[in-house]
Structures are given as structure tokens and as C-alpha cells.
C-alpha positions in Angstrom: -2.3 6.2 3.3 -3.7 5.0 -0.1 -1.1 5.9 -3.1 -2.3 8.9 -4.9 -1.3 8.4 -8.3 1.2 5.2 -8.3 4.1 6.1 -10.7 4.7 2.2 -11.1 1.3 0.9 -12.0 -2.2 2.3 -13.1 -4.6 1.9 -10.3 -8.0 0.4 -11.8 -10.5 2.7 -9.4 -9.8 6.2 -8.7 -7.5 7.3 -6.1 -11.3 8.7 -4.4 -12.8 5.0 -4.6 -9.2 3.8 -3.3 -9.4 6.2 -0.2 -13.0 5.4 0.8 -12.1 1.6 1.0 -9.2 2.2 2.9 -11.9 4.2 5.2 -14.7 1.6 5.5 -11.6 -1.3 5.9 -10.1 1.0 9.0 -13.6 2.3 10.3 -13.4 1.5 14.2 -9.9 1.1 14.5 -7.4 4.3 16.0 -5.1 4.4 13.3 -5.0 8.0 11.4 -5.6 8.1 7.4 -4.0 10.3 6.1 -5.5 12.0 2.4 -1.8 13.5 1.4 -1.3 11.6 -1.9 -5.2 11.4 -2.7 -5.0 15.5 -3.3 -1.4 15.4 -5.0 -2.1 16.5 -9.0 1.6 15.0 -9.5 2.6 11.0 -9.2 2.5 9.6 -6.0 6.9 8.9 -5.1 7.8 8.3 -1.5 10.1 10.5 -0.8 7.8 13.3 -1.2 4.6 11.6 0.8 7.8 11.3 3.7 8.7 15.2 2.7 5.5 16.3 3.6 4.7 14.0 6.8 7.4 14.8 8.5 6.8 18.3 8.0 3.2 17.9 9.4 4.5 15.8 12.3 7.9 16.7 12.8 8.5 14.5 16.2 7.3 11.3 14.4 9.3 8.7 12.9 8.1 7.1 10.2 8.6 3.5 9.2 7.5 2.7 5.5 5.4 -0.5 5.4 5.8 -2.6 2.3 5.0 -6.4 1.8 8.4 -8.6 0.9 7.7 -9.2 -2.4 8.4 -5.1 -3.0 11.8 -4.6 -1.0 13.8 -5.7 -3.9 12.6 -3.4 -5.9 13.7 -0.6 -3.5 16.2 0.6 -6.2 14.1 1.9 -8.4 12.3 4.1 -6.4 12.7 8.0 -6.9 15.7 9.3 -4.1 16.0 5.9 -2.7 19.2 6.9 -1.0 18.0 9.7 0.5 14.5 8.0 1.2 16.4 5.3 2.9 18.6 8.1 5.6 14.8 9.5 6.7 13.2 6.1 7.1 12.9 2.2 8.0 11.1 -0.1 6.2 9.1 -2.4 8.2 8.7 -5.8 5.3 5.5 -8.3 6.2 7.2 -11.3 5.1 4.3 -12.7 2.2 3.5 -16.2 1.6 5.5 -17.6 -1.5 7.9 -14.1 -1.8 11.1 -15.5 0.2 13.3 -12.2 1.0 16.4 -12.0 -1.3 18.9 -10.2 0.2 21.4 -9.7 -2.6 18.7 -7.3 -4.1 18.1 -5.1 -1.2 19.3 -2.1 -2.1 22.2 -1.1 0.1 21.8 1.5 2.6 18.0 0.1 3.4 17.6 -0.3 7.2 14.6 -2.7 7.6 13.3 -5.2 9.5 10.5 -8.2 8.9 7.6 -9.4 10.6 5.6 -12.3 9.8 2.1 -11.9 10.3 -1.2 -14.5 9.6 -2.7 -13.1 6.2 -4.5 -15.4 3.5 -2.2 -16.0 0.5 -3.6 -13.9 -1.7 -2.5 -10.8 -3.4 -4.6 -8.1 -4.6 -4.2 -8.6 -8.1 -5.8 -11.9 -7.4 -8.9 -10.4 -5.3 -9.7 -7.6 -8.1 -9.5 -10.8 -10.9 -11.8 -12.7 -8.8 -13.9 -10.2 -8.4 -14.2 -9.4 -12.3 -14.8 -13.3 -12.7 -18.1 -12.9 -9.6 -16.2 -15.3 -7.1 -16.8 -14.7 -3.4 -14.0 -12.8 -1.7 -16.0 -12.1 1.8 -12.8 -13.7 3.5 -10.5 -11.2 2.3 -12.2 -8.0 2.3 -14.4 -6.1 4.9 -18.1 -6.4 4.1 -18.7 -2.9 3.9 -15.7 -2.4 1.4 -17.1 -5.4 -0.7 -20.4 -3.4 -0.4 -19.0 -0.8 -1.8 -17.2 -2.2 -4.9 -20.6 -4.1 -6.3 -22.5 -0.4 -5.6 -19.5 1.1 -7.5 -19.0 -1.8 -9.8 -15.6 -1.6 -9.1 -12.9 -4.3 -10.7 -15.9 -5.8 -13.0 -17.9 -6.2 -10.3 -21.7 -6.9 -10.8 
């Protein structure tokens, strides 16, 4: 599920732009996308998005992927403490962003898995992008497609 409207950061393309990449990236795969936060008028906080999925799928549980250099800044989420009773967070461990765990905030149940990703973040993709350096082996050719038809991220 793309963020909506991110209450921590600005997105640079539109939350539309953001949920179409996330379509062409997942195109083929069975994994669900879910639009919730791309519709919300309001900022997108996590303990609503969990509000409404688990009254849309109430047998689910939900486990709230984030990459490790976000778990320590679990604490300033909205309602973390009630946030962290309906879920688990599920931490991909990211090159150069060693897990501190005096800052996770307490009451968090999660769990890490290392996976094999490129060490790149996406700030660095959009600012290559903007400077018209090849990122074919981080993104999806399609979503690539898209961002130079959009000119997304300063993209020729």
C-alpha cells in the first residue's frame, strides 16, 4: 500500500503517480494493493490505514513492513502504543542502518529479516534520476518507463 499523504515527508509525485508505480513494480505477482490511503483527503498515519484494514479483513493479521533504518523512529508515530497492541513489525534489516535497540520504542513486537537488496535508498534513486543516471538495476522497466513519460523526479 503506497502512503497516501505521508505526515512525515512531502512525497515529490502524486500519491496517483506513487500508486501506479507500485502497480507496474507488482504487475504479475499475487500480492493485493490496496488504494486505502491513495483516496484518504486527511494525512496518511498508521494507525488509521491498520483501523480500516482490519475492519475490511477482520480474520487477517497484519504485520507492518518497515526497513531498519525507520524502527527507531517508532516513537513518533501517531498512537504508537496502541498501534504497537494491533500489530508486528516485520524490519528488513538495510545495508549501512545497524538496528539500535535502545531506541525501539518499548512495547514494539518485531522481528528482522535480512534480505539481498542493492544498497541504495530511494532518496538516492529519485537524485539519480534528476541527475539522468541509469537506474535500470533498481527499478522495474516499466516503472522507469513511466517516470521519463511522466518526467517524474527530474526525469527527461
Amino acid at each position: 500500500m503506497p502512503a497516501g499523504d505521508p505526515w512525515q515527508k512531502t512525497p515529490i509525485a502524486s500519491k496517483s503517480d506513487r500508486f501506479f508505480m507500485a502497480q507496474l513494480a507488482l504487475d504479475g505477482l499475487d500480492v493485493d494493493l490496496e488504494d486505502y490511503e491513495v483516496h484518504r483527503s486527511e494525512p496518511s498515519f498508521a494507525i488509521d490505514t491498520i483501523s480500516f484494514l482490519k475492519n475490511k479483513y477482520p480474520d487477517t493479521t497484519f504485520t507492518w513492513v518497515i526497513g531498519s533504518d525507520a524502527l527507531s523512529n517508532l516513537q513518533t508515530w501517531k498512537e504508537i502504543d496502541q498501534l504497537a497492541k494491533e500489530i508486528t513489525f516485520l524490519v528488513v534489516a538495510r545495508p549501512g542502518h545497524a538496528i539500535d535497540l535502545t531506541a525501539i520504542h518499548p512495547g514494539v513486537n518485531w522481528s528482522e529479516i535480512e534480505i539481498s537488496a542493492p544498497d541504495i535508498s530511494a532518496t538516492e534513486i529519485r537524485k539519480a534520476i534528476s541527475e539522468g543516471r541509469d537506474i535500470r538495476e533498481w527499478i522495474p522497466g516499466r516503472v522507469l518507463a513511466f517516470i521519463e513519460e511522466k518526467g517524474l523526479y527530474g526525469a527527461a
